[in-house]
Structures are given as structure tokens and as C-alpha cells.
C-alpha positions in Angstrom: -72.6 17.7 -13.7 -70.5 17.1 -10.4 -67.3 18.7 -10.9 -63.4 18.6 -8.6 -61.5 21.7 -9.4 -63.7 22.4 -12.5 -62.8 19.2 -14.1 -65.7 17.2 -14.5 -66.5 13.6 -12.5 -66.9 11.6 -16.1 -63.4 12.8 -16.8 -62.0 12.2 -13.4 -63.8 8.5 -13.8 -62.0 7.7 -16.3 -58.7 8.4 -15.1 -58.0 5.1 -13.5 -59.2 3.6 -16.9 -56.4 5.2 -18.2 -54.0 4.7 -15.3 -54.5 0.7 -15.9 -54.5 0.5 -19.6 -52.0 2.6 -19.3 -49.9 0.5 -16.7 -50.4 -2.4 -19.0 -48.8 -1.1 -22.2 -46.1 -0.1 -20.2 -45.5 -3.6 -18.4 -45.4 -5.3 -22.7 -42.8 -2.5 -23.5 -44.9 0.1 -25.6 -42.6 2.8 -25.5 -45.4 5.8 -27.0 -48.8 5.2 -28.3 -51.1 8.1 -30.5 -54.4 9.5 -29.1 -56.1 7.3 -32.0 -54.8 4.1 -30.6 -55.1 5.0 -26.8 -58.9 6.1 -28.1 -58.9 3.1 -29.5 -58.2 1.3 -26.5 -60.4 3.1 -24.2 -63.3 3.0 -26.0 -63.8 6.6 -26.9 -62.8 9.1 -29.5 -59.6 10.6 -30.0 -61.0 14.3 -29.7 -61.8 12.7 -26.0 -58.6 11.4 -25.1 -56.8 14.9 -26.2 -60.0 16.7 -24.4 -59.5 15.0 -21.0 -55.5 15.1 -20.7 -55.5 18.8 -21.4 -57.8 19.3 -18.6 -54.6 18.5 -16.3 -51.8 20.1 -18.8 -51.9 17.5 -22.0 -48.7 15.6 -21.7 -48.4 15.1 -25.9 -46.0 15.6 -28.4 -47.4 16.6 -31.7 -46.5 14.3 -34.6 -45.2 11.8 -31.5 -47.9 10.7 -29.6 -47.5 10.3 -25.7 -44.7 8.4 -24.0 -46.6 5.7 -22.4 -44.4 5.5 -19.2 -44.4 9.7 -18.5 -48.6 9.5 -18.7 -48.8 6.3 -16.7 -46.5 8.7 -14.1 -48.3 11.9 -14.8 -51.7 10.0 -14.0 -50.4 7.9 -11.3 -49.2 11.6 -9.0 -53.2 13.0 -10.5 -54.8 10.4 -9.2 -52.5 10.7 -6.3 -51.2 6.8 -5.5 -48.2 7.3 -4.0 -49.9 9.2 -1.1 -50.5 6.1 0.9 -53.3 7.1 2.6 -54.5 5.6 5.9 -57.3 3.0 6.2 -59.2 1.0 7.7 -62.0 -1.6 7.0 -65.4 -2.1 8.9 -67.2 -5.1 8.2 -65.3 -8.5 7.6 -68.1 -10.6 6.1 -67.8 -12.0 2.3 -67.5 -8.6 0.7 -65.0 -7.4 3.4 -63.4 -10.7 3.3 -62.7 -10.0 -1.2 -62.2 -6.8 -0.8 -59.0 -7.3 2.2 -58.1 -10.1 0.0 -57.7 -9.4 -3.7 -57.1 -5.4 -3.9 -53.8 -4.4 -3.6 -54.4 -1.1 -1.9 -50.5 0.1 -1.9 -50.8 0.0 -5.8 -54.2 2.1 -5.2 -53.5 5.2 -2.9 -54.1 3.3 0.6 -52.5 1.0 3.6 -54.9 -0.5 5.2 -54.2 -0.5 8.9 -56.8 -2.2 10.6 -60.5 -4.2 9.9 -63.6 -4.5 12.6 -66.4 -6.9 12.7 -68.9 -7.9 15.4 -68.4 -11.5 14.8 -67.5 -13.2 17.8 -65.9 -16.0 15.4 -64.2 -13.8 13.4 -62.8 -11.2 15.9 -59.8 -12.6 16.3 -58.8 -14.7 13.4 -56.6 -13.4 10.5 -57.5 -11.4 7.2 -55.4 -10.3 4.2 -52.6 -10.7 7.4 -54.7 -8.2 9.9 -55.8 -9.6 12.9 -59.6 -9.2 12.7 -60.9 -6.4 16.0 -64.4 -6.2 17.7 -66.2 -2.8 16.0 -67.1 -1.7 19.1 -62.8 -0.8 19.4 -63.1 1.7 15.8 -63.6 4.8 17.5 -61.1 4.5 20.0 -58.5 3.0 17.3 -59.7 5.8 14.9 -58.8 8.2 17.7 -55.4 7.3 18.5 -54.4 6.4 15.0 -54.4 8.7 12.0 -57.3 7.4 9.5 -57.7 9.1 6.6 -60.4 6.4 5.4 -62.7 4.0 6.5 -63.9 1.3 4.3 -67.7 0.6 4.5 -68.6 -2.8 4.3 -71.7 -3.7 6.1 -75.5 -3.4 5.6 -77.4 0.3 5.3 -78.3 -0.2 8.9 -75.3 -0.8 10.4 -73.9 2.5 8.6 -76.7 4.6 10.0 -75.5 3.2 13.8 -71.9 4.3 13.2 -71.8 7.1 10.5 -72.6 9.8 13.2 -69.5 8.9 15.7 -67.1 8.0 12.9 -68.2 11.7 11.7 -67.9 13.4 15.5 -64.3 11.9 15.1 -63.4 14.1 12.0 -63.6 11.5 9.5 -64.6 12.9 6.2 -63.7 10.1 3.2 -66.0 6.9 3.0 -65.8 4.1 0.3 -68.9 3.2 0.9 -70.6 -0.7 -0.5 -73.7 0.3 1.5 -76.7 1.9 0.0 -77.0 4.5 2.7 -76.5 7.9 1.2 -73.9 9.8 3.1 -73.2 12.7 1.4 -77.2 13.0 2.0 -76.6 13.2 5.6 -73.3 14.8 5.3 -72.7 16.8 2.3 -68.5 17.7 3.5 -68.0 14.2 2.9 -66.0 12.3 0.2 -67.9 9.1 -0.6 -67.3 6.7 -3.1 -70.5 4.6 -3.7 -70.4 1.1 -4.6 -73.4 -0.2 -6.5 -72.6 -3.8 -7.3 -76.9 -4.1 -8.0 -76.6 -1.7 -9.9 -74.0 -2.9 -12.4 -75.8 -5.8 -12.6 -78.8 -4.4 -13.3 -77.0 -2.1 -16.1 -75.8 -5.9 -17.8 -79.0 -6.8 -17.5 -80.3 -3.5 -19.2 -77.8 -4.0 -22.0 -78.5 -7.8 -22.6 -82.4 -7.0 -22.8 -81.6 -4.4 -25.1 -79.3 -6.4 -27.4 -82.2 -8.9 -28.1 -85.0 -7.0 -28.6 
């Protein structure tokens, strides 16, 4: 199994599950909650819950629970959201266009600086309040501006055609809603895959499953 630091990537995954159940107890005023009730919550066992927040230092009280503000906190500076990291966004089709639009990246780890497209009819226009460049300008704007990040939002193809000069320009992290395997190509990387298929095909999986 894929580990960071020795802690394993199910356990990291399941950080931000934490981080937002977490963040929502807080905002209704749960002051502390038990590992049996965050368990609960999350879907998993309470031996889990106690297993994966002593792999970063624990953060309970015996016979008290955990403060639900201090682990929201704790999680928050793991996962490292306050680091505001710089990004930008290539591709500004339907998925680009949801993904400028309905995540809040400063609540997320990122500012999103700047977002490319090669449609003449788009280049130009507005998005998530960014004016929209030509992709042909990301490697000269990735080269005067610090970019920690670039959002991948365009077909397998097009990622092969810019992966290679995006990497010759020292970028190294890639959220990446193609199905081009980077970390294949380029095994320094930091990729995050998005599979939207298959999580569909999963629903589908359980669904069939459900009836037979």
C-alpha cells in the first residue's frame, strides 16, 4: 500500500472526511464528541478512528473524548489548508467551468491565480471572476509567476501535448480529471487523479450488487 511519511494513503484519504464532518459539528456547536460517535459518523469503527489520529500524535482525552474545534484545527494545519498554495487551471470547458465555480479553493489549501483554454469564444470572457487566457500563454505565465499547481482539466490528449513543458518548467503537483497516467510518465510527481467513470461505475457495481 502507497504510503506519505509511513502513514498509509487510506488513512491520509480519509482525513478530509474528517476535516468536513468535523467542520460541521463545530459550525452546530458540538463542543467534544467520543471516538464511538465520530466512528459512528464516519462510517468506521472506533478502534479506526483512535488508529488513524495516533498516526499524527492522537489528540484525545481519555474519559473526554476529543474537543471538536482543536481536531478540526489539528486536521486542518495536517492537511495543510492554510498554506494557500498557488494555482492555476487549464481547461475552461464544463468541468473547468464547475470546478472554478463551486469549490472554494481558499477553504481547500489553494488560490487559484489564473485559467487557460483554447477557445477563441471563451478566451477572454470571465470565470469564477478570472479573466479566461489563450493556453498557448501557460508557460510563459507559469514562468514568471510562482505556481505551485496546475489544475488539469482537459482530455488525455491534450495532457500528453503539455505535460512535458509544464514538467521542463519545474512543475511537480497535478490534480489531474484526465485519464492520462502521469506519475507513469513522471514518477516525482504529485498527482491527484480524478475518476468521475469510475465512481460511477463503483454506484453502479454497488446497485447491481444490492439486487441480486
Amino acid at each position: 500500500m502507497a504510503k506519505s511519511n509511513g502513514i498509509s494513503m487510506s488513512v491520509i484519504r480519509r482525513l478530509p472526511r474528517y476535516y468536513r464532518f468535523l467542520t460541521e459539528l463545530h459550525s452546530e456547536g458540538v463542543l467534544k464528541i467520543s471516538s464511538t460517535n465520530l466512528a459512528s459518523i464516519m462510517n468506521v469503527t472506533a478502534s479506526q478512528v483512535r488508529q488513524d489520529l495516533n498516526c499524527f500524535g492522537g489528540f484525545g482525552h481519555q474519559g473526554y473524548g476529543y474537543c471538536v474545534e482543536d481536531l478540526k484545527n489539528e486536521i486542518e494545519n495536517i492537511l495543510g489548508l492554510n498554506n494557500s498554495y498557488q494555482a492555476v487551471l487549464l481547461g475552461a470547458g464544463n468541468l473547468g467551468k464547475a470546478v472554478a465555480r463551486h469549490i472554494n479553493f481558499s477553504e481547500r489549501g489553494f488560490q487559484l491565480t489564473a485559467i487557460f483554454d483554447r477557445d477563441p469564444e471563451k478566451i477572454g470572457t470571465e470565470l469564477g471572476g478570472i479573466i479566461i487566457k489563450n493556453d498557448n500563454e501557460i508557460y510563459e505565465y507559469c514562468r514568471q509567476n510562482k505556481t505551485d499547481a496546475v489544475f488539469l482539466c482537459i482530455p488525455k490528449n491534450s495532457v500528453e501535448n503539455v505535460i512535458d513543458k509544464l514538467y521542463e518548467l519545474g512543475i511537480r503537483n497535478f490534480w489531474n480529471f484526465s485519464h492520462y497516467d502521469i506519475a507513469k510518465v513522471y514518477p516525482d510527481t504529485v498527482v491527484e487523479n480524478v475518476h468521475m467513470s469510475d465512481s460511477l461505475m463503483t454506484l453502479c457495481y454497488r446497485i447491481n450488487e444490492r439486487q441480486k
